[in-house]
C-alpha positions in Angstrom: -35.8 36.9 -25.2 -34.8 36.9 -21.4 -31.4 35.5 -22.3 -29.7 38.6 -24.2 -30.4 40.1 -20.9 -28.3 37.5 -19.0 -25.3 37.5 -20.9 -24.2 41.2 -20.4 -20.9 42.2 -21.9 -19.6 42.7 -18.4 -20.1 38.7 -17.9 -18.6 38.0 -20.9 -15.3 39.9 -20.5 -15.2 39.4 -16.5 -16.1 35.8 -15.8 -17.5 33.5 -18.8 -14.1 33.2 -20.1 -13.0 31.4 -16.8 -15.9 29.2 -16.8 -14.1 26.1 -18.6 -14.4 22.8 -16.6 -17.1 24.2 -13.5 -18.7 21.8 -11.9 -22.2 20.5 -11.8 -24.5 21.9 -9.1 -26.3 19.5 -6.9 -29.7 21.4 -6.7 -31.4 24.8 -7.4 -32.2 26.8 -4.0 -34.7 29.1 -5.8 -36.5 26.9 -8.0 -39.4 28.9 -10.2 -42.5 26.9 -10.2 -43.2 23.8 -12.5 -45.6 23.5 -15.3 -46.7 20.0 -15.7 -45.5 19.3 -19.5 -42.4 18.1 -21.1 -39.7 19.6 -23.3 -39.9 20.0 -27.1 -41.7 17.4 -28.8 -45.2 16.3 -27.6 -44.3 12.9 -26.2 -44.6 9.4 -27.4 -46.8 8.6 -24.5 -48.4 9.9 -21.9 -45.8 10.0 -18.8 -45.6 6.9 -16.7 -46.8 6.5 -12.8 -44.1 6.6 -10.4 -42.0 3.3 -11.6 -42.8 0.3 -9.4 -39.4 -1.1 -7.5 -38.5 -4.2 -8.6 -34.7 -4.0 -6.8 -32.6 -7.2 -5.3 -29.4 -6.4 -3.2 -27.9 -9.0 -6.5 -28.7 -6.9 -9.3 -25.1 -5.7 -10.9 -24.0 -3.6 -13.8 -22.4 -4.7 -16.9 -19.1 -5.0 -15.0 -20.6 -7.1 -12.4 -20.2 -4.2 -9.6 -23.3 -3.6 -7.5 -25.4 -0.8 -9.2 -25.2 1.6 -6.4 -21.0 1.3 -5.7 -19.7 4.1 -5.1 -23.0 5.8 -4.0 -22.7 8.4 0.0 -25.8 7.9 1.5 -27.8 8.3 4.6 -29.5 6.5 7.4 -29.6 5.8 10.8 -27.3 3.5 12.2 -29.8 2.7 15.3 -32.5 2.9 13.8 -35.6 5.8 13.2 -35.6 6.0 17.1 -32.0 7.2 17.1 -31.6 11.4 16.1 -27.9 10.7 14.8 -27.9 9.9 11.3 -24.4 8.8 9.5 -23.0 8.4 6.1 -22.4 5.3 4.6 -20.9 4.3 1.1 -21.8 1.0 -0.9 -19.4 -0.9 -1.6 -19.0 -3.0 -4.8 -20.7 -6.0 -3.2 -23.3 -3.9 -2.1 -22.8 -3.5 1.1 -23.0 -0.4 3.7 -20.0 1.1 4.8 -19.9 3.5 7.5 -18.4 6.3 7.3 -19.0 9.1 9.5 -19.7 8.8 13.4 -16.6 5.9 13.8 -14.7 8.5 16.2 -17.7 8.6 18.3 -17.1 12.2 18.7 -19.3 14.5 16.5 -23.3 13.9 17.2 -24.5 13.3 13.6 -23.7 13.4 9.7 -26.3 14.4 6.4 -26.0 15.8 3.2 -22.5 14.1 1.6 -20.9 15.6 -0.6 -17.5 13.7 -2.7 -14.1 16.0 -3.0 -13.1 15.3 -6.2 -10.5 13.1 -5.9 -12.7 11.0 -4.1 -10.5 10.8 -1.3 -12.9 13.2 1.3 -16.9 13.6 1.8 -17.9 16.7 2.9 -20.7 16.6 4.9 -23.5 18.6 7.4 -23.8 18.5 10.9 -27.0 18.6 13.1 -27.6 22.5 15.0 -26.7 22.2 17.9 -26.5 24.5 21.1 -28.6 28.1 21.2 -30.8 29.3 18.3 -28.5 30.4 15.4 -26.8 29.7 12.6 -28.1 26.6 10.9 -25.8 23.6 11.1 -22.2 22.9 11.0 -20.1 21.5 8.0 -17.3 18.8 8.5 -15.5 16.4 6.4 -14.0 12.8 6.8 -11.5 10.7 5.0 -13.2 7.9 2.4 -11.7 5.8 4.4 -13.3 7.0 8.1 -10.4 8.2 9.5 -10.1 12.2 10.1 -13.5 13.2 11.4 -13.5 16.9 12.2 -16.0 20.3 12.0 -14.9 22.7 10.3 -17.2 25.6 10.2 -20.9 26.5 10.4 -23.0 26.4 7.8 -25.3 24.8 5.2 -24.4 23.2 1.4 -21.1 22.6 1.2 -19.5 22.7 -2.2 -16.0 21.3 -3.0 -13.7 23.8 -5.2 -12.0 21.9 -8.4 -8.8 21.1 -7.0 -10.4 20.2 -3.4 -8.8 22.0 -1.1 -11.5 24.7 -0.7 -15.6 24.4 0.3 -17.8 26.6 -0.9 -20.7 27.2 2.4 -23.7 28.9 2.8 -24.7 30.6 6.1 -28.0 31.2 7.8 -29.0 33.0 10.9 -32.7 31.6 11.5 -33.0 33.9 14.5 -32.0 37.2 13.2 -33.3 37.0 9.8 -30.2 38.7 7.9 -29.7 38.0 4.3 -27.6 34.8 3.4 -24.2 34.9 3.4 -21.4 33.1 1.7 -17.9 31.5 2.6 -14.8 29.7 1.7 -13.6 27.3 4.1 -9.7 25.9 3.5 -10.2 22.3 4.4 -6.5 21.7 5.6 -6.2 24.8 7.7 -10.4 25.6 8.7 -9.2 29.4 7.3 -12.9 30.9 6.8 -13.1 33.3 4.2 -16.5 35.5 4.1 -17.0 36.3 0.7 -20.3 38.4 1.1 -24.6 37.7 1.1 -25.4 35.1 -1.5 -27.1 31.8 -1.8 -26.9 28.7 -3.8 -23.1 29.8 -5.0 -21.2 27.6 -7.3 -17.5 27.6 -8.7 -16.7 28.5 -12.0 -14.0 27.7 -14.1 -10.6 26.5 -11.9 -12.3 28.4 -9.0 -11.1 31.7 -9.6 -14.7 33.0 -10.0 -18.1 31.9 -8.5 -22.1 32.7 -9.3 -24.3 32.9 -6.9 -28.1 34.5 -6.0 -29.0 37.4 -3.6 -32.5 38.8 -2.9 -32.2 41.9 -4.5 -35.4 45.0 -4.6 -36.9 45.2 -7.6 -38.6 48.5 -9.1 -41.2 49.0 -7.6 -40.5 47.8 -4.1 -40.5 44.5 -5.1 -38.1 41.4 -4.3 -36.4 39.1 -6.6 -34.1 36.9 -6.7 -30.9 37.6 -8.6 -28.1 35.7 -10.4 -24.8 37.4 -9.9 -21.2 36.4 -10.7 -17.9 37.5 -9.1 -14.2 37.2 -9.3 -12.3 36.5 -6.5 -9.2 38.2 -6.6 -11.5 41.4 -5.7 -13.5 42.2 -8.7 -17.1 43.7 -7.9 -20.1 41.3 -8.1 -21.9 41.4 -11.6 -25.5 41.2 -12.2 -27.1 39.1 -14.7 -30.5 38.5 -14.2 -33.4 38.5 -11.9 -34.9 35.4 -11.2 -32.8 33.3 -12.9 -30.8 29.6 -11.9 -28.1 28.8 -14.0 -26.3 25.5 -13.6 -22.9 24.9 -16.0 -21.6 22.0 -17.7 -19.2 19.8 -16.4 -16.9 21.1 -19.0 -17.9 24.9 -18.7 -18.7 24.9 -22.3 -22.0 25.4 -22.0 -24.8 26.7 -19.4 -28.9 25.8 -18.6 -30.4 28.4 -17.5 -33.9 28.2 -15.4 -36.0 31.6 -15.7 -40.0 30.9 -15.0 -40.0 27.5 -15.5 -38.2 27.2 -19.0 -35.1 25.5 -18.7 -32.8 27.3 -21.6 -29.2 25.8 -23.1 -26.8 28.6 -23.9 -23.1 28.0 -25.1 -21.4 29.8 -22.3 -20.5 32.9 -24.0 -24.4 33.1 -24.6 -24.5 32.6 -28.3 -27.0 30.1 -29.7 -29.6 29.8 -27.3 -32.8 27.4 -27.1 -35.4 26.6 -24.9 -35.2 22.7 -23.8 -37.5 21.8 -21.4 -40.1 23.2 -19.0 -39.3 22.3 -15.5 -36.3 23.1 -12.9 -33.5 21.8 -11.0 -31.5 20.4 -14.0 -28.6 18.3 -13.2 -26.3 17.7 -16.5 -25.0 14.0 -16.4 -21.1 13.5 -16.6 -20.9 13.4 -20.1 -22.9 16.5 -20.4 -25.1 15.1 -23.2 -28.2 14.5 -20.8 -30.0 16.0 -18.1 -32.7 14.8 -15.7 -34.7 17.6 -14.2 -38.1 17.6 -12.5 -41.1 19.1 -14.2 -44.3 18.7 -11.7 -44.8 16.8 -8.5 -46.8 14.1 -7.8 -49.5 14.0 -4.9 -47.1 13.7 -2.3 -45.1 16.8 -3.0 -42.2 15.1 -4.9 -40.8 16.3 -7.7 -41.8 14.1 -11.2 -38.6 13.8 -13.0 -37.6 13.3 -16.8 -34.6 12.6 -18.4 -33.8 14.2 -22.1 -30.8 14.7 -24.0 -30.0 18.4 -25.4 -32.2 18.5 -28.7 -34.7 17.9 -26.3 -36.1 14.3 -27.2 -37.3 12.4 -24.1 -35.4 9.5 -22.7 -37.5 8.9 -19.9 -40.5 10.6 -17.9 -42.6 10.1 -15.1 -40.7 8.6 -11.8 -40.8 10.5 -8.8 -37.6 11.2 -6.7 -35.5 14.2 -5.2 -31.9 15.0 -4.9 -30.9 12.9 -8.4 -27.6 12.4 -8.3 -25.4 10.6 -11.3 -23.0 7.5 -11.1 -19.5 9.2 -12.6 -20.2 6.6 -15.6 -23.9 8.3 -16.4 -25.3 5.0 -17.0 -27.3 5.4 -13.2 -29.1 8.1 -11.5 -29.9 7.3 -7.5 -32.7 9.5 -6.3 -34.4 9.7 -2.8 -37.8 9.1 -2.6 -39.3 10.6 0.7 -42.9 9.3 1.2 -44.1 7.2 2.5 -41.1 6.2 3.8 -37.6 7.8 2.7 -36.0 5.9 0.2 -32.8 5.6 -1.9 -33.8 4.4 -5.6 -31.0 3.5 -8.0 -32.5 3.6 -11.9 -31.2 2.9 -15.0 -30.2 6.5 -16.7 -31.5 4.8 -20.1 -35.2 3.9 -18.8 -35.7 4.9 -15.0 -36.0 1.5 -14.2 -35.7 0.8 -10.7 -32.0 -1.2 -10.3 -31.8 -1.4 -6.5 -33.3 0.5 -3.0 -32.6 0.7 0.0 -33.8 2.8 3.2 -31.9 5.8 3.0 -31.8 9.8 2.5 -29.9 12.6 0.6 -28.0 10.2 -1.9 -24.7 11.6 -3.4 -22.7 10.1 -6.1 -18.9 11.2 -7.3 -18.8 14.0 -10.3 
């Protein structure tokens, strides 16, 4: 099977062994392409049409918060006429607070993304100026104070202790390969670390995977997963076409390879085939993931929920970008058509909690 191909000895002597409390990837950037059936077991029923909303701005959780507190999200503060969107964060009484644009100095904020500590959001600026490099990166304080650009760039990523971002860079003019950097968010030091895409930290952040478009026998190209120390070590290859998305707690990996999502412990021992779908995203507890295994007629992803013998929790509501509340009892997803949408569901039966009109939703890890 492909996996005794992915764990090389090099991977498990050079990097595996670091990989103990990574982080959780928001999204795949090469996602192999779906095949409309569910994990394991046939299911109990037939999968569900999109779920209907039913939200009020009232509905709370069990401890009487708001069901979307906590939640960065997107929209635009003067409405769809105005091309500068902000991020905002609701509050426990449900409320929008924004946060980006209060300097009136930077043109436009997407894309959150929470430091840790929760004390920062990392997010993506508009292009602007000449053809180029796509976007900028910048971050704020939670509390809107501290505005600033840092670098350019796509995808920020935070490092585990926050102080570093991980960012992708893409020149849309001269078509060179992706590249990689890490950007120190005190000082706006920019570190290039190589061509890559859709890198993530590993372990305390010593080490990092990533993909590069590698040729293939044959004259072929492919995708490839690669991992790398930082303090110099050569880039390892794993596998071609292959996604792989850790565990909050490192122990263990999902690995996406033509459409079959596969949990691996993360020395590679033990592995299964879970589901069949992509863009897995373990929930904080890392006994569930939601993933998406088709798309519905509007080109979203259909998502289902399933814990990791497989069984189905939930199947057949349609969303993009799910991200998890830190408690794993809620999973906010944007729905784009016909009109974008944040949806906040219940993690236990995708029903709709809560929506508002909103993109690219980001909750705390």
């Amino acid at each position: 099977m492909f996996i005794a191909r992915i764990f090389t000895a090099a991977l498990l002597v050079l990097v595996l062994s670091a990989c103990v409390g990574a982080g959780v990837p928001r999204s795949s950037v090469s996602s192999p392409q779906p095949v409309p059936a569910l994990p394991s077991a046939e299911p109990s029923t037939e999968p569900s049409a999109t779920a209907e909303p039913s939200p009020t701005a009232s509905a709370t959780t069990e401890s009487g918060e708001h069901p979307a507190t906590g939640l960065a999200l997107v929209q635009f503060p003067g409405g769809n006429d105005d091309p500068a969107s902000q991020v905002f964060v609701v509050e426990p009484d449900g409320s929008l607070r924004q946060v980006t644009g209060m300097s009136g100095t930077l043109p436009g904020a997407a894309w959150p993304v929470w430091s840790p500590d929760r004390s920062q959001i990392a997010f993506q600026g508009p292009k602007v100026g000449s053809p180029g490099v796509k976007g900028l990166i910048g971050v704020v304080n939670a509390d809107d104070t501290g505005e600033r650009y840092l670098s350019e760039g796509t995808n920020p990523r935070w490092s585990p202790d926050g102080t570093r971002l991980l960012v992708e860079e893409v020149d849309d003019v001269t078509s060179e390969p992706p590249s990689m950097f890490i950007v120190d968010v005190a000082s706006g030091e920019v570190t290039d670390i190589g061509q890559g895409f859709s890198p993530q930290w590993l372990g305390d952040g010593q080490a990092l995977s990533f993909n590069r478009v590698m040729e293939q026998s044959g004259g072929a190209f492919a995708s490839v997963l690669f991992t790398m120390s930082l303090d110099g070590g050569e880039a390892v290859e794993i596998s071609p076409e292959t996604d792989a998305f850790w565990s909050p707690d490192g122990s263990s990996v999902l690995l996406v390879h033509e459409g079959t999502i596969t949990l691996a412990a993360a020395d590679g021992s033990n592995p299964r085939d879970l589901a069949t779908g992509f863009a897995p995203v373990w929930s904080p507890d890392g006994t569930r993931l939601v993933f998406a295994y088709d798309h519905d007629q509007d080109g979203t992803p259909i998502l289902a929920v399933v814990d990791l013998e497989g069984s189905e929790i939930w199947s057949g509501v349609s969303g993009t970008t799910p991200t998890w509340s830190p408690d794993g009892s809620r999973i906010a997803v944007e729905v784009p058509y016909p009109e974008s949408l944040i949806q906040v569901l219940d993690a236990a039966s995708g029903d709709v909690l809560w929506e508002t009109v909103a993109m690219h939703p980001a909750w705390s890890k």
